[in-house]
MITI-29625 format. One record per residue (C-alpha): z, y, x; residue number from 1. Coordinates in steps of 0.5 Angstrom, whole numbers, plus 500, padded with zeros to 3 digits. Layout:
% MITI-29625
+-----+-------+------+-----+
!  up ! north ! east !  nr !
+-----+-------+------+-----+
!   Z !     Y !    X ! NUM !
...
+-----+-------+------+-----+
END
This chain:
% MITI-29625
+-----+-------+------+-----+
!  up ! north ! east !  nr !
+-----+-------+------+-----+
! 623 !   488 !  855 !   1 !
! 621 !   482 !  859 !   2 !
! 618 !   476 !  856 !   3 !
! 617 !   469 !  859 !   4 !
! 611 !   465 !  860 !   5 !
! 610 !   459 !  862 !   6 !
! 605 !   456 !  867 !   7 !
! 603 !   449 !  866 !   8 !
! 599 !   445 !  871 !   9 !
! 591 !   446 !  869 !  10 !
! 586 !   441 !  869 !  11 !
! 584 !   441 !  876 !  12 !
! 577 !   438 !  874 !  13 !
! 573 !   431 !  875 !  14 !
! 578 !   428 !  870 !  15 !
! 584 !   429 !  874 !  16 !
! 590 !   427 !  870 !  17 !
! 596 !   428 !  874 !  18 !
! 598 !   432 !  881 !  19 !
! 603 !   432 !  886 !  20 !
! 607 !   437 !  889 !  21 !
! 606 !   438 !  897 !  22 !
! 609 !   445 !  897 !  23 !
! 612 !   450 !  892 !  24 !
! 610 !   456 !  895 !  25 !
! 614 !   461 !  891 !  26 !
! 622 !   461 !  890 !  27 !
! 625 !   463 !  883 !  28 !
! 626 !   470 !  884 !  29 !
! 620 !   472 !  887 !  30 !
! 615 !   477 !  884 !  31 !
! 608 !   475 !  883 !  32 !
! 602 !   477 !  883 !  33 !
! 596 !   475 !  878 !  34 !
! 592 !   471 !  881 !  35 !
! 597 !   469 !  887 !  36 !
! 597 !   462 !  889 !  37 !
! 605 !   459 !  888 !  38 !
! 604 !   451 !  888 !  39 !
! 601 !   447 !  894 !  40 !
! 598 !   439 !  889 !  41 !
! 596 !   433 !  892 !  42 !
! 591 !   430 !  886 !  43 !
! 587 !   424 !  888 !  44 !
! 581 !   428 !  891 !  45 !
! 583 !   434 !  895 !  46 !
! 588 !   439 !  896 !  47 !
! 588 !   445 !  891 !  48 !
! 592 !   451 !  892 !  49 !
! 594 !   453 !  884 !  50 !
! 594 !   460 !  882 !  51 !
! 599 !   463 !  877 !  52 !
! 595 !   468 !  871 !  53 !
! 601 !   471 !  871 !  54 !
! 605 !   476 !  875 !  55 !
! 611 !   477 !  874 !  56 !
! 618 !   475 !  876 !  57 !
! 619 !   466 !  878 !  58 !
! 626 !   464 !  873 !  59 !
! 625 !   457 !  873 !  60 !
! 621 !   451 !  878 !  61 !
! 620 !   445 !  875 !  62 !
! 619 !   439 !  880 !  63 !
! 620 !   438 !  887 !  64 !
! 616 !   438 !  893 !  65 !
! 614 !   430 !  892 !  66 !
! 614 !   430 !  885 !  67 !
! 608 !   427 !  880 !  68 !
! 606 !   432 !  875 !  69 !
! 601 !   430 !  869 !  70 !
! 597 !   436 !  868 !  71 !
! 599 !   440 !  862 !  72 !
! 607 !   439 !  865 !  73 !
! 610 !   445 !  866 !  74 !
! 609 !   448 !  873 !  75 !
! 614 !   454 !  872 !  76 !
! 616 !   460 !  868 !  77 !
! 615 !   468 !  869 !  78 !
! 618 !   473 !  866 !  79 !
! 612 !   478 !  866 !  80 !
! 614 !   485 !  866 !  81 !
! 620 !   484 !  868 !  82 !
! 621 !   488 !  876 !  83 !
! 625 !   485 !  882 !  84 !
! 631 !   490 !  880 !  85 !
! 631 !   487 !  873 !  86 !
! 632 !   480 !  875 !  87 !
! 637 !   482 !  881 !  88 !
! 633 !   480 !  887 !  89 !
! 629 !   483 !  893 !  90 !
! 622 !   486 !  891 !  91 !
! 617 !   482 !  892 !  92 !
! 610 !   483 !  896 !  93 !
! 608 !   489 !  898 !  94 !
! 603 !   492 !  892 !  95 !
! 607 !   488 !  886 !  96 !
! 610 !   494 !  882 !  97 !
! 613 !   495 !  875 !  98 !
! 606 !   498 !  872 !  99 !
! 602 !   493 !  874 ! 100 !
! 607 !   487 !  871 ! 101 !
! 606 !   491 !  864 ! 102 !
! 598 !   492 !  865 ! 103 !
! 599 !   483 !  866 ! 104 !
! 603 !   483 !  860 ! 105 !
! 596 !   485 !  856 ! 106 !
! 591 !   482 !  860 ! 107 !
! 591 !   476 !  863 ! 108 !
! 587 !   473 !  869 ! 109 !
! 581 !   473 !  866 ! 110 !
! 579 !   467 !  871 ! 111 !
! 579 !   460 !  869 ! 112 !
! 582 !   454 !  873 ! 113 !
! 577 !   448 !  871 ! 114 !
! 579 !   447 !  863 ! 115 !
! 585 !   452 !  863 ! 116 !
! 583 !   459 !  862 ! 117 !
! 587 !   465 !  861 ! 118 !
! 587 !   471 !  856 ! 119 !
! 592 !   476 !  853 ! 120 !
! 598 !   472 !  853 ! 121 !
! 601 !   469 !  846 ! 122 !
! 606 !   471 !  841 ! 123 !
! 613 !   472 !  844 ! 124 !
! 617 !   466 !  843 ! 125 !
! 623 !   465 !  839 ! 126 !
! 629 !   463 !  844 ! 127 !
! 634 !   458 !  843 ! 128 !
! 640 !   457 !  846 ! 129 !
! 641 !   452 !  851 ! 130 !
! 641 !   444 !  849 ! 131 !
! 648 !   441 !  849 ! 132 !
! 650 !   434 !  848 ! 133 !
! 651 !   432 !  840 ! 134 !
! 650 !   427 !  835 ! 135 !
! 643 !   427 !  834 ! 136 !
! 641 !   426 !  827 ! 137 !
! 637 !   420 !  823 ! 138 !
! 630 !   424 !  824 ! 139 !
! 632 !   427 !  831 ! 140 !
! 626 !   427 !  837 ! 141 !
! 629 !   425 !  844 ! 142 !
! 636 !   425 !  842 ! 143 !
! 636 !   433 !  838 ! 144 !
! 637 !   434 !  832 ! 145 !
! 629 !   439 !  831 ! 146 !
! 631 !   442 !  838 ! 147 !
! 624 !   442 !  842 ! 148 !
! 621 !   436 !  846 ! 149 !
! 618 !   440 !  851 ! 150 !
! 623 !   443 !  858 ! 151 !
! 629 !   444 !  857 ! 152 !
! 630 !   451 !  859 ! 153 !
! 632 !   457 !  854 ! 154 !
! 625 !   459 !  853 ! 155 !
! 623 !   452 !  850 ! 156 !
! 619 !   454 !  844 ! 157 !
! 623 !   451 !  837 ! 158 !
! 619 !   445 !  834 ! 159 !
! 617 !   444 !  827 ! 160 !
! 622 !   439 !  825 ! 161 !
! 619 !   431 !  823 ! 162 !
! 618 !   430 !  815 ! 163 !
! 619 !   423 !  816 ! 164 !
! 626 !   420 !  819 ! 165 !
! 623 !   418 !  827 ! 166 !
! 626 !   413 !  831 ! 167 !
! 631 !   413 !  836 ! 168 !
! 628 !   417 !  842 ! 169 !
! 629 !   413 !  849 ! 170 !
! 634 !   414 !  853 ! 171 !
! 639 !   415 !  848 ! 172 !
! 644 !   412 !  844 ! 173 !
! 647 !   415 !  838 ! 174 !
! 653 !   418 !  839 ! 175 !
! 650 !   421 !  846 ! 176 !
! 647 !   427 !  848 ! 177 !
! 640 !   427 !  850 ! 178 !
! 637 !   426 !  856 ! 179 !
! 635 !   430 !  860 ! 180 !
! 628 !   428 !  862 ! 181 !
! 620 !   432 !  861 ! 182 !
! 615 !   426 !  864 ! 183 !
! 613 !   422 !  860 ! 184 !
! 611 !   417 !  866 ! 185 !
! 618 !   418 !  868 ! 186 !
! 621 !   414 !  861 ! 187 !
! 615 !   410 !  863 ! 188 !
! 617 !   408 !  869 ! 189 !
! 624 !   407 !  867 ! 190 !
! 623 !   403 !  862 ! 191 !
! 619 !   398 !  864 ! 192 !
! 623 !   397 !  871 ! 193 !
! 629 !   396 !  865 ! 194 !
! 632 !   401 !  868 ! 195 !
! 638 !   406 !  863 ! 196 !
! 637 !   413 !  864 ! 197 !
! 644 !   415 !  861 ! 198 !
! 647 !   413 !  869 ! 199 !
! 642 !   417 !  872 ! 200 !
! 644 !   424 !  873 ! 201 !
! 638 !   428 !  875 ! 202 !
! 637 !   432 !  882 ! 203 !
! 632 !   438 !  878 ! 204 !
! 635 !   444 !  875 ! 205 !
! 640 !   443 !  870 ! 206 !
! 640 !   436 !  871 ! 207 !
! 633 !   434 !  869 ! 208 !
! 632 !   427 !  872 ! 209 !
! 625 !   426 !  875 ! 210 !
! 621 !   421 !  878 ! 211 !
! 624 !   420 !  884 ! 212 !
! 630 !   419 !  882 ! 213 !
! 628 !   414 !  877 ! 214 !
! 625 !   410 !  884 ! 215 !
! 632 !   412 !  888 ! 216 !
! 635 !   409 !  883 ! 217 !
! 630 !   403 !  883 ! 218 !
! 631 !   402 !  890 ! 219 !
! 639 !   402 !  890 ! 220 !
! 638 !   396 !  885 ! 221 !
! 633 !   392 !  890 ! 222 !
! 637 !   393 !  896 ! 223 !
! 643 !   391 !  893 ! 224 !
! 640 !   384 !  890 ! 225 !
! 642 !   387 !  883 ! 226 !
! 637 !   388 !  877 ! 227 !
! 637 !   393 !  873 ! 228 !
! 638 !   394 !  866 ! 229 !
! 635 !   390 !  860 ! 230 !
! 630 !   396 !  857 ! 231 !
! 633 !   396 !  850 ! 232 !
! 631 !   394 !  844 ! 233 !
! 632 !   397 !  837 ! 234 !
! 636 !   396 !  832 ! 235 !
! 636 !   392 !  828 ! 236 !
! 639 !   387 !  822 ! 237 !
! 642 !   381 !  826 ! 238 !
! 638 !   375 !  825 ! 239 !
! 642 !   368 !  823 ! 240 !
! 644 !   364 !  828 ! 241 !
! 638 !   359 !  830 ! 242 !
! 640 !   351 !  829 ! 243 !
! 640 !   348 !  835 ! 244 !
! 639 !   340 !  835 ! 245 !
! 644 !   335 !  839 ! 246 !
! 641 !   334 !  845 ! 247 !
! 640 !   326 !  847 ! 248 !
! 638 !   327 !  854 ! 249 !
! 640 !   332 !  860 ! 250 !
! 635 !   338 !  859 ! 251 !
! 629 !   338 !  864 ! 252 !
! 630 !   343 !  870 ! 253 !
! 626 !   350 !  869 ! 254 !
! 623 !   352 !  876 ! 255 !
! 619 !   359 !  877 ! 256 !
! 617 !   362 !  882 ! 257 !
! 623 !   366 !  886 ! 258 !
! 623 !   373 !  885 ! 259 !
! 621 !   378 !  890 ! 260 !
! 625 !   383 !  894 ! 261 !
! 626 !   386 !  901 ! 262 !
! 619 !   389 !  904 ! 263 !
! 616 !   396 !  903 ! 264 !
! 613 !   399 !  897 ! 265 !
! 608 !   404 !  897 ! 266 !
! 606 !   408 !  892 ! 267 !
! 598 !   407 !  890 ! 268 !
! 597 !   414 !  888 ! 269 !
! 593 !   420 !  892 ! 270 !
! 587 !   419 !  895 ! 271 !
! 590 !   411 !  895 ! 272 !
! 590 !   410 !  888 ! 273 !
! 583 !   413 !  887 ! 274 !
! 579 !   409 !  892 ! 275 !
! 583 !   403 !  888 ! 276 !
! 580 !   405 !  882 ! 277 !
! 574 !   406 !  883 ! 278 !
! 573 !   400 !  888 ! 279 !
! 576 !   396 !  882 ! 280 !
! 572 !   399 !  878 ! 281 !
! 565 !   398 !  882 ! 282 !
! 567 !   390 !  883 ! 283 !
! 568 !   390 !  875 ! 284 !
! 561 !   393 !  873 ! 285 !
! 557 !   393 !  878 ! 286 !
! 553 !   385 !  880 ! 287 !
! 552 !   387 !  888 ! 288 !
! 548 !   384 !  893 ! 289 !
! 547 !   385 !  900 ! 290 !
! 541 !   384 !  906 ! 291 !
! 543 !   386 !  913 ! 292 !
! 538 !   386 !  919 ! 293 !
! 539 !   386 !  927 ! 294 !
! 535 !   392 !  929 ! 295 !
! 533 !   394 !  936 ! 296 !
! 536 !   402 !  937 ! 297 !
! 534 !   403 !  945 ! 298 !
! 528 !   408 !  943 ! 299 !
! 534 !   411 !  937 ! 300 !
! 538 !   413 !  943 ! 301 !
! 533 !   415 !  948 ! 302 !
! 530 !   419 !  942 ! 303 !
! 537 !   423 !  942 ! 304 !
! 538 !   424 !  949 ! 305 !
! 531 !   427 !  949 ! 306 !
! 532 !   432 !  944 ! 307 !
! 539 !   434 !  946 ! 308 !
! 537 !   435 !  953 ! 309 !
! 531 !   439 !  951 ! 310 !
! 537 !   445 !  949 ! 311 !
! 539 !   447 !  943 ! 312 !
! 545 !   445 !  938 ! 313 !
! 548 !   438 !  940 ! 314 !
! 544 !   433 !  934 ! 315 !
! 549 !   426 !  933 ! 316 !
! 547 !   420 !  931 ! 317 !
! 549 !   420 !  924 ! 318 !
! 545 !   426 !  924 ! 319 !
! 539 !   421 !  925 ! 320 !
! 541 !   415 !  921 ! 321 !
! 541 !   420 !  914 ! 322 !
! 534 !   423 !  916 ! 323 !
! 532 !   416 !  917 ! 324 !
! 535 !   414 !  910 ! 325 !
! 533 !   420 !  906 ! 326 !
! 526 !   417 !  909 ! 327 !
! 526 !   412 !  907 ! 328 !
! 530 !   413 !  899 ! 329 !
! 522 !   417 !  898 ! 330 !
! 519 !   411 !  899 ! 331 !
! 524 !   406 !  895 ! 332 !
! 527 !   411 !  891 ! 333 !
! 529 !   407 !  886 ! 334 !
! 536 !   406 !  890 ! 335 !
! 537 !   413 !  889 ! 336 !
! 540 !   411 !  882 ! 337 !
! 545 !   410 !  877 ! 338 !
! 545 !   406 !  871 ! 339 !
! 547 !   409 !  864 ! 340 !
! 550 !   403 !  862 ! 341 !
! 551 !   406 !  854 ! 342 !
! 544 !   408 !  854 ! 343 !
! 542 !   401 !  857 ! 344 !
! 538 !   405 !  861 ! 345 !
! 537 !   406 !  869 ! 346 !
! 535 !   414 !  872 ! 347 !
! 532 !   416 !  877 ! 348 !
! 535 !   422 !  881 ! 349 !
! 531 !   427 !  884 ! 350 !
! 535 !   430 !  890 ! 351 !
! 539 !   426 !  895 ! 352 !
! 546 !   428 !  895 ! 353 !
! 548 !   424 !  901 ! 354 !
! 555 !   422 !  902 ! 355 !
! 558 !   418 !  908 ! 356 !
! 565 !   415 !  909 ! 357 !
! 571 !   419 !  913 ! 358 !
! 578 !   415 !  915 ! 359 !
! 583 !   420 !  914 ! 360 !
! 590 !   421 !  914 ! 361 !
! 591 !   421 !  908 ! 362 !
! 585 !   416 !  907 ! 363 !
! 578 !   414 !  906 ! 364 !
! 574 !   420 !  903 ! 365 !
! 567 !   421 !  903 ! 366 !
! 565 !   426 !  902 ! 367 !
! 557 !   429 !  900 ! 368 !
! 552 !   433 !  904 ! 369 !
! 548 !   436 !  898 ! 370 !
! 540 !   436 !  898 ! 371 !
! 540 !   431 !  905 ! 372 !
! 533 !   431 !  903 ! 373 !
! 532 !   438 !  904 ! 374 !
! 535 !   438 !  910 ! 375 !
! 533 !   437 !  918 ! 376 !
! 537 !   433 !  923 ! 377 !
! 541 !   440 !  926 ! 378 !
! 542 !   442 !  919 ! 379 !
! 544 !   434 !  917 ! 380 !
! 548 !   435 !  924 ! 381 !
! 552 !   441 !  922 ! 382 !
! 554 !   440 !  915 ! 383 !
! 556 !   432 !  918 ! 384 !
! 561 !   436 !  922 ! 385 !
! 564 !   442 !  917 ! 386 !
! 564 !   437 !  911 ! 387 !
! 569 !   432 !  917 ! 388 !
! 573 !   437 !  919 ! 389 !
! 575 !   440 !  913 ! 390 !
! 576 !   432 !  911 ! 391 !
! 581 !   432 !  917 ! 392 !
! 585 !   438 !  914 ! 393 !
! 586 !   436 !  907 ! 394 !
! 582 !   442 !  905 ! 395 !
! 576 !   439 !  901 ! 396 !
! 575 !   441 !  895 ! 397 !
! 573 !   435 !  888 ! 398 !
! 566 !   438 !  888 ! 399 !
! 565 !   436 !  895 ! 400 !
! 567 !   429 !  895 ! 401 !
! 563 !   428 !  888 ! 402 !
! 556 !   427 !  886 ! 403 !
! 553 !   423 !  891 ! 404 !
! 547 !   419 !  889 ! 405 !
! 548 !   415 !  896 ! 406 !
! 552 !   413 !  901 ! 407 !
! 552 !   412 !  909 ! 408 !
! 558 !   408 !  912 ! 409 !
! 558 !   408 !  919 ! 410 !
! 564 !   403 !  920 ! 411 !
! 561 !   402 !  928 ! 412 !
! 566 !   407 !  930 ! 413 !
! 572 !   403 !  929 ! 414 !
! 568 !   398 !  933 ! 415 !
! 566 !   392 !  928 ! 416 !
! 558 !   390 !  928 ! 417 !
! 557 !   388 !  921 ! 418 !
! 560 !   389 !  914 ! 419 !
! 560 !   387 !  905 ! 420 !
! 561 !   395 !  904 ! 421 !
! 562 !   396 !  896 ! 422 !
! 558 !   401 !  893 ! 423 !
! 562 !   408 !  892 ! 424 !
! 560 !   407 !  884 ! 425 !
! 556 !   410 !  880 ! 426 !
! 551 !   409 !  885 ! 427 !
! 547 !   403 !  887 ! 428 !
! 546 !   402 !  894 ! 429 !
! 551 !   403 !  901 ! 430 !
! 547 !   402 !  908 ! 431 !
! 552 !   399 !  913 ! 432 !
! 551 !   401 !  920 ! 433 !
! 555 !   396 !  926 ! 434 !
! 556 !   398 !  932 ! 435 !
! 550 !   399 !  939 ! 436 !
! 552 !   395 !  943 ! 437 !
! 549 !   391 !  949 ! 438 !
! 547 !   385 !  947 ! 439 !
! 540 !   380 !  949 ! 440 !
! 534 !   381 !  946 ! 441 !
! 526 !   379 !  946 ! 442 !
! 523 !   386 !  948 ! 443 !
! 515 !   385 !  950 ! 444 !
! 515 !   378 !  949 ! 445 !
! 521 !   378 !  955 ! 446 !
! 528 !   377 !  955 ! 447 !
! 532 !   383 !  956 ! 448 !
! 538 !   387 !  954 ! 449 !
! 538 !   392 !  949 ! 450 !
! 542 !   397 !  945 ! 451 !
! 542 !   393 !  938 ! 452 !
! 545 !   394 !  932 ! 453 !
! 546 !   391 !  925 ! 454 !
! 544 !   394 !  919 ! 455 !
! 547 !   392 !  912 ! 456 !
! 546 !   394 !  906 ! 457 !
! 549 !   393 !  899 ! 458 !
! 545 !   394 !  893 ! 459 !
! 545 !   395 !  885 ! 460 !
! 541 !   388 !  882 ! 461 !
! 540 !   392 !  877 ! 462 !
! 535 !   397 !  880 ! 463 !
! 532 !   392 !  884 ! 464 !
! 530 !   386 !  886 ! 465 !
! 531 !   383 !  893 ! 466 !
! 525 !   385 !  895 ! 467 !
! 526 !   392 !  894 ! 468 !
! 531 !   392 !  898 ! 469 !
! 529 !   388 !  903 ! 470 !
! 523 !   392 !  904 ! 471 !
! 528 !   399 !  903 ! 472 !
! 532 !   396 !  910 ! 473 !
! 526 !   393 !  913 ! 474 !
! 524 !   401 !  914 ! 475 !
! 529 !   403 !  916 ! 476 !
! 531 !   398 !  921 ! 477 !
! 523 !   400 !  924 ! 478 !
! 525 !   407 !  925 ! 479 !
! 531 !   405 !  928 ! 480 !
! 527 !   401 !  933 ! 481 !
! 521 !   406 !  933 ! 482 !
! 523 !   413 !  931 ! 483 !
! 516 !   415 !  932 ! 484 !
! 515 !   412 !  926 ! 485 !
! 519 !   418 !  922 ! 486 !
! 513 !   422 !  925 ! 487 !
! 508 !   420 !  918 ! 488 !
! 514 !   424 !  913 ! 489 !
! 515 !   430 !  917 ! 490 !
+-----+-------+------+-----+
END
């Protein structure tokens, strides 16, 4: 016989705690293997595809494409043991077979998803019978008698009544039957928009409202001109009515700022919403400074002319400038840092894990060259390139986008000379690099025109001080203009 089991979605890792679905890869009635991928998420790092330790047959999805999930929410169920004839649909994949579902019903994948391993599967649930609408008691949980707080699907475990009576859940009035809603982010958002779940009707399965139909509903209101209702404030004894003294002058007249409406609202989730954390969070923590210099890149740029032309894999000018960087992190390592506020304590990291900044599609991503210092400029040269393609494609992984012990943002390609970058927190300094252009310059003691660049950098006041700064800039900006000078650490 049969026994469902539900699939919740894993801790992705690196202290990601919500997922959104880009695209479900498997439809309810499909068989599944163990192991196989079933839903595409977005988190705020990469694009991850999610395997099921189950293989079995889908009875249920949660959540459509679009939709935000907190880890721990359940993704879809599965009845393991069961074959494609048992739940009347075609067969699946080719290799899919009732022996290996009854060999998945004792063992599970025995991989381990980021902090959601699997085993052998729980004790068979007790079922209940679907929810319906009645009178919740003084003691209920989201409007139901003992019913569970989890889905609302037939094979929700049943939860242990409350001893002490609790309060009236949300959503619900008594004498009304619950309401159907799973995400705790969803009662969130609509309560604090003061919007009454009970007029929404749900477009997830059985009716189950999720978030975006809550935003639906918020952007009807706004683009009707009409406010949503006011949250609801819980029952209470009346209070006396208020003595209101004569008024012996007209009252002055109260003026606030008009409300706004109308516009675009974008969500501040994704790859958006982590670089607007970790940014805010870098401005709050960090007492950054910056130094920038104009360097003179003519004998940079002969340099990597002379190299290509001399055969070989192409080396490119990011290729260059990192070599230069982990050079110069050797003598001044201690930009090569990070500080242990809790321990009130500055380390030194012993390897470069040099990230650099990529515009994408889906946003600013930078992503990590591990063990830069190890590393030529053909080597550098050839990971810069996998590390930006697999950028382009959504397909970096949260490890490849963590760890940096520095940062190298060439913002020059978007045409721009100078910038005040903010350190990519928790290390302690970013170099800036500007675009080469033409411009002026004394060379030789005469006038002429020469391939110039402005270097900044940004740093952690709190690992040095202006004068380590200045001399770890000053280094780089002379191997810029004598690349001759990188001779002496080779």
């Amino acid at each position: 016989m049969a026994q469902v089991l539900e699939f919740k979605l894993p801790d992705l890792g690196e202290g990601l705690t919500e997922a959104e679905i880009v695209r479900w890869l498997v439809e309810v009635g499909d068989v599944v293997a163990v192991d196989q991928p079933v839903v595409e998420v977005e988190t705020a790092k990469a694009m991850v595809e999610v395997p099921c330790p189950y293989g079995g047959v889908v009875t249920a999805r949660f959540g459509e494409e679009g939709t935000e999930l907190p880890v721990g929410a359940p993704l879809l169920t599965v009845a393991v043991g069961a074959s494609a004839a048992d739940a009347g649909t075609a067969p699946g994949p080719a290799g899919d077979s009732a022996q290996q579902q009854r060999e998945t019903k004792s063992e599970g994948s025995g991989n381990v998803l980021v902090g959601y391993g699997t085993g052998a599967p729980p004790a068979r649930r007790r079922r209940v019978r679907p929810l319906t609408p009645t009178a919740p008691s003084a003691g209920s949980v989201n409007g139901v008698g003992s019913a569970p707080t989890g889905p609302l699907t037939p094979d929700a475990p049943v939860a242990a009544p409350a001893e002490p009576a609790a309060p009236e859940a949300e959503g619900s009035a008594p004498g009304e039957g619950p309401v159907p809603v799973i995400s705790p982010l969803v009662r969130r958002l609509a309560r604090e928009n003061g919007l009454d779940l009970r007029e929404l009707h749900g477009s997830g399965p059985d009716g189950l409202i999720l978030r975006a139909d809550v935003e639906d509903a918020l952007r009807v209101a706004a683009a009707q001109g009409r406010t949503t209702t006011a949250p609801r404030q819980p029952a209470g004894p009346a209070a006396p009515p208020a003595q209101v003294p004569a008024v012996t002058a007209p009252p002055k007249a109260v003026t606030s700022a008009p409300a706004l409406t109308g516009g675009t609202r974008v969500p501040l989730k994704g790859v958006r919403g982590a670089v607007a954390d970790k940014l805010s969070r870098s401005r709050r923590e960090i007492p950054d400074a910056t130094c920038w210099v104009d360097a003179d890149a003519t004998e940079l740029m002969r340099a990597r002319t002379v190299m290509n032309a001399a055969g070989g894999p192409k080396i490119s000018l990011l290729a260059l400038l990192a070599r230069i960087c982990t050079a110069a992190l050797a003598r001044y390592p201690e930009l090569n840092s990070t500080v242990d506020t809790a321990a009130r304590e500055i380390v030194r990291l012993d390897q470069v894990h040099l990230g650099f900044a990529a515009q994408t599609e889906r946003g600013l991503v930078v992503p990590v060259v591990r063990d830069a210092h190890a590393r030529d400029a053909e080597g550098l040269t050839a990971e810069f390139a996998r590390l930006t393609e697999a950028a382009h494609a959504g397909s970096l992984t949260p490890g490849q986008l963590t760890g940096g012990t520095f940062t190298l943002n060439n913002y020059g390609v978007f045409g721009v000379d100078g910038s005040t970058p903010i350190i990519n927190h928790p290390e302690a300094a970013m170099l800036g690099v500007g675009r080469i252009v033409p411009k002026p310059w004394v060379h030789e003691g005469e006038l002429a025109v020469r391939q110039v660049v402005q270097l900044s950098l940004t740093f952690d006041h709190r690992v040095c001080d202006g004068g380590t700064a200045g001399g770890f800039l000053r280094y780089v900006a002379d191997c810029v203009e004598q690349p001759a000078v990188l001779l002496r650490t080779l």
